[in-house]
MMTF fields as JSON, N, C-alpha, C and O atoms, coordinates in Angstrom:
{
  "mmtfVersion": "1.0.0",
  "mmtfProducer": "UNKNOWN",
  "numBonds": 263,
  "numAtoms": 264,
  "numGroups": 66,
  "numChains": 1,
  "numModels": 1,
  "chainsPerModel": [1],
  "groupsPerChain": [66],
  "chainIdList": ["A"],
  "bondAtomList": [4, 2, 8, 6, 12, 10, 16, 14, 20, 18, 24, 22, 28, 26, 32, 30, 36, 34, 40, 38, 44, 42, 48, 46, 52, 50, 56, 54, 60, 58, 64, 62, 68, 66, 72, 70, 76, 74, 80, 78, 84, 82, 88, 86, 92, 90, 96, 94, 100, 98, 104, 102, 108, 106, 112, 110, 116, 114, 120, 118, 124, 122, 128, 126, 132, 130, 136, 134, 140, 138, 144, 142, 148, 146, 152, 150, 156, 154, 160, 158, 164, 162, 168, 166, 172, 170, 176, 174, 180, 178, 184, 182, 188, 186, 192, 190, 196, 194, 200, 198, 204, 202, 208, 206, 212, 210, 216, 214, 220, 218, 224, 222, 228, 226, 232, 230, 236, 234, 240, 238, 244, 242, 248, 246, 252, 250, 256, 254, 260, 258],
  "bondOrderList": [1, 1, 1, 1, 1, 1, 1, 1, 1, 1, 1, 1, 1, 1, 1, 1, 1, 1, 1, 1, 1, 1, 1, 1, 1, 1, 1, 1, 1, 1, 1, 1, 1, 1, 1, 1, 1, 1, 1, 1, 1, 1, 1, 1, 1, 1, 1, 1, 1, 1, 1, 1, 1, 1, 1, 1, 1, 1, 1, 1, 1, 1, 1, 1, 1],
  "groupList": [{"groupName": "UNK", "atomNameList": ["N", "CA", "C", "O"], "elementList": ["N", "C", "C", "O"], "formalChargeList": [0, 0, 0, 0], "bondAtomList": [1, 0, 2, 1, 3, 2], "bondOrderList": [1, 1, 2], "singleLetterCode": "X", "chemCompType": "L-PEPTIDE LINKING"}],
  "groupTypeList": [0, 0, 0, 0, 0, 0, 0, 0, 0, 0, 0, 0, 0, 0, 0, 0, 0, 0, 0, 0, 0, 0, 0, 0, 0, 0, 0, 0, 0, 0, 0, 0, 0, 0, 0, 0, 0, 0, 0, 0, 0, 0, 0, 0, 0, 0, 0, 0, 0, 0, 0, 0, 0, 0, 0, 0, 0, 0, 0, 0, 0, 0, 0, 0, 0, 0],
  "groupIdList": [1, 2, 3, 4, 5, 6, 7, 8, 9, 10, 11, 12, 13, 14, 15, 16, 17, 18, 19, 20, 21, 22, 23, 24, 25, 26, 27, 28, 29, 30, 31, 32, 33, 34, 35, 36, 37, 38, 39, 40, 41, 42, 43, 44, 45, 46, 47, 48, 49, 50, 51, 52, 53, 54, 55, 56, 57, 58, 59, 60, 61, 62, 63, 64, 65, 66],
  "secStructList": [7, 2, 2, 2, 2, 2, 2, 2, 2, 2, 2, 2, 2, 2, 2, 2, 2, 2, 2, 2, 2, 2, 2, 2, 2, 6, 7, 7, 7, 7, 7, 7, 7, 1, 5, 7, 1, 1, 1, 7, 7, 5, 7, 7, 6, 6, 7, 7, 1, 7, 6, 6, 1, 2, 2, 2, 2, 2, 2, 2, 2, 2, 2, 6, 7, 7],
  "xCoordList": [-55.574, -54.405, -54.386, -53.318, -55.422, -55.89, -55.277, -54.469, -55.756, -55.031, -53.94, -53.721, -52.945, -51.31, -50.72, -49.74, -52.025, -51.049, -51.237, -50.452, -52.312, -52.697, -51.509, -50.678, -51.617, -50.196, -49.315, -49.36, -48.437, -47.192, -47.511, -46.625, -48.078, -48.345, -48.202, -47.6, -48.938, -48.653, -47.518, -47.331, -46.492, -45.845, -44.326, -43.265, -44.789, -43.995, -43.989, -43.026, -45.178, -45.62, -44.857, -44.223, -45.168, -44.518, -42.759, -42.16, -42.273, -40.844, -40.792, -40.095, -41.119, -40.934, -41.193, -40.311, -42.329, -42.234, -40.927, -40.169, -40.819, -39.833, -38.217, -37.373, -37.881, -37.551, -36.75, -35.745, -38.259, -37.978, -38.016, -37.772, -38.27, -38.389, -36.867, -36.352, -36.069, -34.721, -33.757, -32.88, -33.994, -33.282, -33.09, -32.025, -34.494, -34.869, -33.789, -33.118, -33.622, -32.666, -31.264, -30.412, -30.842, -29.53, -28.88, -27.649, -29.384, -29.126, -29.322, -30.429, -28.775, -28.779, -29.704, -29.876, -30.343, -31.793, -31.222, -30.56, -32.06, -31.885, -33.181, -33.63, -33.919, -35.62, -35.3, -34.565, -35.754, -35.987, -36.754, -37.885, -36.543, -36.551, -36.843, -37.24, -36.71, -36.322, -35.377, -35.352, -34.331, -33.303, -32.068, -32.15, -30.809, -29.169, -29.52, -30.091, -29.046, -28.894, -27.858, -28.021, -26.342, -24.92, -24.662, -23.742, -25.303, -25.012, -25.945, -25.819, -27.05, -28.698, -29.169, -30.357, -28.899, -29.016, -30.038, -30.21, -31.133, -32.725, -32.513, -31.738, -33.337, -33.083, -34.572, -35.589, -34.426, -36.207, -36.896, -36.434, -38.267, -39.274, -38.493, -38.391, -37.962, -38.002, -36.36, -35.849, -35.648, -34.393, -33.919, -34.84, -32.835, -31.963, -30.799, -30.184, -30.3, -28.94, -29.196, -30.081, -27.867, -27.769, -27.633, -27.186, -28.092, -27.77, -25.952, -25.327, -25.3, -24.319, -23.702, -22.536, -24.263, -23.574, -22.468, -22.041, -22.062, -20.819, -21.338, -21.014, -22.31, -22.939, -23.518, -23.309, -23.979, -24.351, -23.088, -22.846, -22.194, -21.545, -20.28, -19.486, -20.498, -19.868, -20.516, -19.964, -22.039, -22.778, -22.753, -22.643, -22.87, -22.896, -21.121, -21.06, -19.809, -18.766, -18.798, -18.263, -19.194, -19.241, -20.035, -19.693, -21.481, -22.772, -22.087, -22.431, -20.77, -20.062, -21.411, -21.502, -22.361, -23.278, -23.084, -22.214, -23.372, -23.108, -24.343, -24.226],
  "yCoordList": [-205.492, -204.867, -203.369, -202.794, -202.81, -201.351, -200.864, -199.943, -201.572, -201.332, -201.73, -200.657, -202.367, -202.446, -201.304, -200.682, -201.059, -199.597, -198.466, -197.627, -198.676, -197.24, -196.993, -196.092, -198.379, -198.77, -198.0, -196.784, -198.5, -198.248, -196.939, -196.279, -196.132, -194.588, -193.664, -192.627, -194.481, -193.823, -193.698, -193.001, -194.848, -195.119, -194.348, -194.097, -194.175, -192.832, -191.728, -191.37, -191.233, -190.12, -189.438, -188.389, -190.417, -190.52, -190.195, -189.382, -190.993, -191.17, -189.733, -189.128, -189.163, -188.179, -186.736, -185.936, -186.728, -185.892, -185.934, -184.976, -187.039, -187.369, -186.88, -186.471, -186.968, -186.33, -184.62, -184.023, -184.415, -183.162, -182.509, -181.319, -182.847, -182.369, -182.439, -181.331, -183.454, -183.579, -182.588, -181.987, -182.484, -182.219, -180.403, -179.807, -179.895, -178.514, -178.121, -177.096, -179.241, -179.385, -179.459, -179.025, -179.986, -179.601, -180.999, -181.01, -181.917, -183.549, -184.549, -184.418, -185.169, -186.416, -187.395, -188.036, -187.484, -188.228, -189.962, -190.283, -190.744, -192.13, -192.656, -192.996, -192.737, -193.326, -195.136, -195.547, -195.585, -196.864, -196.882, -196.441, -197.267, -197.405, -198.335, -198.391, -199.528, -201.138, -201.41, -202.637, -200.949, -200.414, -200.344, -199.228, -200.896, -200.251, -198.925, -198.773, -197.741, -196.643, -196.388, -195.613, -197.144, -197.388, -198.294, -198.124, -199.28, -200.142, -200.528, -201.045, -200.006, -200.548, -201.095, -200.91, -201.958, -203.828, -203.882, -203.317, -204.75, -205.048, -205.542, -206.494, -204.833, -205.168, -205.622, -205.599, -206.088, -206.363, -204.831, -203.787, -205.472, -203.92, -203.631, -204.523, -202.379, -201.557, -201.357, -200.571, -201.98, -201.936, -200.595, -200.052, -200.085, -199.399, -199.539, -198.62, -200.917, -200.987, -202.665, -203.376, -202.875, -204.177, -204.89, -204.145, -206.403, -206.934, -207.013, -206.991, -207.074, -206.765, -205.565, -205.63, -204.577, -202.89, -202.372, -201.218, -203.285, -203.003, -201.421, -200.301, -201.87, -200.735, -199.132, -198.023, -199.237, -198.454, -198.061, -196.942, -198.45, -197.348, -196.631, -195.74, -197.577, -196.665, -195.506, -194.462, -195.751, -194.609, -193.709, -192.542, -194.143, -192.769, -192.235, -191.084, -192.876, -192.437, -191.475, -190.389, -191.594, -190.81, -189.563, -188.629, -189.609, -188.42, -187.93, -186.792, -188.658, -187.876, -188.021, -187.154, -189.196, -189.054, -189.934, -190.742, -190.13, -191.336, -192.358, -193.183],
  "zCoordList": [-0.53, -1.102, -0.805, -0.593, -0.791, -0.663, 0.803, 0.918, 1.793, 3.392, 3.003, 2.439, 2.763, 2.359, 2.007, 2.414, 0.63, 0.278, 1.298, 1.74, 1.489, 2.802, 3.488, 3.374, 4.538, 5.745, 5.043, 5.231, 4.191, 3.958, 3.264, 3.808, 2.522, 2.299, 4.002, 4.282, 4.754, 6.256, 7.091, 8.088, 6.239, 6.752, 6.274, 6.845, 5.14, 4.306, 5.285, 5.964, 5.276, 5.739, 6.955, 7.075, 7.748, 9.044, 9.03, 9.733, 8.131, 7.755, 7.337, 8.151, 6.661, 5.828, 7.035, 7.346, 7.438, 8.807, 9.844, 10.002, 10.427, 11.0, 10.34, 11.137, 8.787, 8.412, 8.455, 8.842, 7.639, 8.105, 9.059, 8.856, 10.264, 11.601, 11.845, 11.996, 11.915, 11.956, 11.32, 11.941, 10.085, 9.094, 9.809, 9.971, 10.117, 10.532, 11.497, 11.372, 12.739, 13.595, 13.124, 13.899, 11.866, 11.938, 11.962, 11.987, 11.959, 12.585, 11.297, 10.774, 10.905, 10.028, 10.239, 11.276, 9.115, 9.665, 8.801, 7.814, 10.041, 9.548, 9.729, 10.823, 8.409, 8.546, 8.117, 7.219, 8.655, 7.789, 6.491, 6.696, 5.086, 3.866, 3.397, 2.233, 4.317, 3.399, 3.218, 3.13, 3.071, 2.456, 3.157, 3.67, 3.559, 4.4, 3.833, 2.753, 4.83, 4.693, 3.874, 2.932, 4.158, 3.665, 2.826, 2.026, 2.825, 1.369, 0.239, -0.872, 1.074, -0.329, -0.132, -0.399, 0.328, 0.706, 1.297, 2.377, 0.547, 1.324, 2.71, 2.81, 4.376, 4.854, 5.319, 4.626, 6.826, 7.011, 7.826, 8.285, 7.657, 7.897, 9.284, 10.126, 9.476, 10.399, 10.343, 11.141, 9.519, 10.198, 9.36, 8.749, 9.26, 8.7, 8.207, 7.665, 8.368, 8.256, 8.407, 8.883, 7.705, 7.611, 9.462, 10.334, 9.828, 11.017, 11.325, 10.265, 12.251, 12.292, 12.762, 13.15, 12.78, 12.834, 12.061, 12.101, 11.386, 10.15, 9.582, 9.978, 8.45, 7.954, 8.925, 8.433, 9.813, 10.645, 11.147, 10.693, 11.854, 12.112, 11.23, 11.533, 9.785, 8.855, 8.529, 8.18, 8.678, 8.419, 9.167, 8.793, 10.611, 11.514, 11.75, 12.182, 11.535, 11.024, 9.706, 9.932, 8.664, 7.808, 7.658, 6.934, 8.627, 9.044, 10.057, 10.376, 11.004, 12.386, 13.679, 14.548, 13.632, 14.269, 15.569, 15.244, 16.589, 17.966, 18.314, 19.22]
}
C-alpha cells in the first residue's frame, strides 16, 4: 500500500511542477487529476477529459487554448 501512496504522491509532484512551470509561462495548464478538467467526471489514469473530445474542447474553447 505504501508504494501506491509513494507512486501517486510522485505523481502529484510531477503534476504540480509541470504546473507551475506552465502557469510561469503564461499558458493554461491541463494536468491529469482523475478527474474531466470541464465536467468532474471520473475519468481513467492519465486522461483529462472525458473520451469523446466533447469536454476538451469546451475546455480549450473557454481557456482560448488549440
Amino acid at each position: 500500500m505504501a508504494d501506491e501512496i509513494d507512486a501517486a504522491q510522485e505523481r502529484m509532484e510531477i503534476g504540480l511542477a509541470d504546473a507551475i512551470r506552465s502557469a510561469s509561462m503564461g499558458k493554461p495548464v491541463a494536468v491529469a487529476m482523475g478527474r474531466c478538467l470541464h465536467c468532474l467526471e471520473p475519468v481513467p489514469y492519465g486522461h483529462r477529459w472525458c473520451i469523446g473530445g466533447k469536454c476538451r474542447d469546451a475546455w480549450c474553447k473557454e481557456w482560448r487554448v488549440k
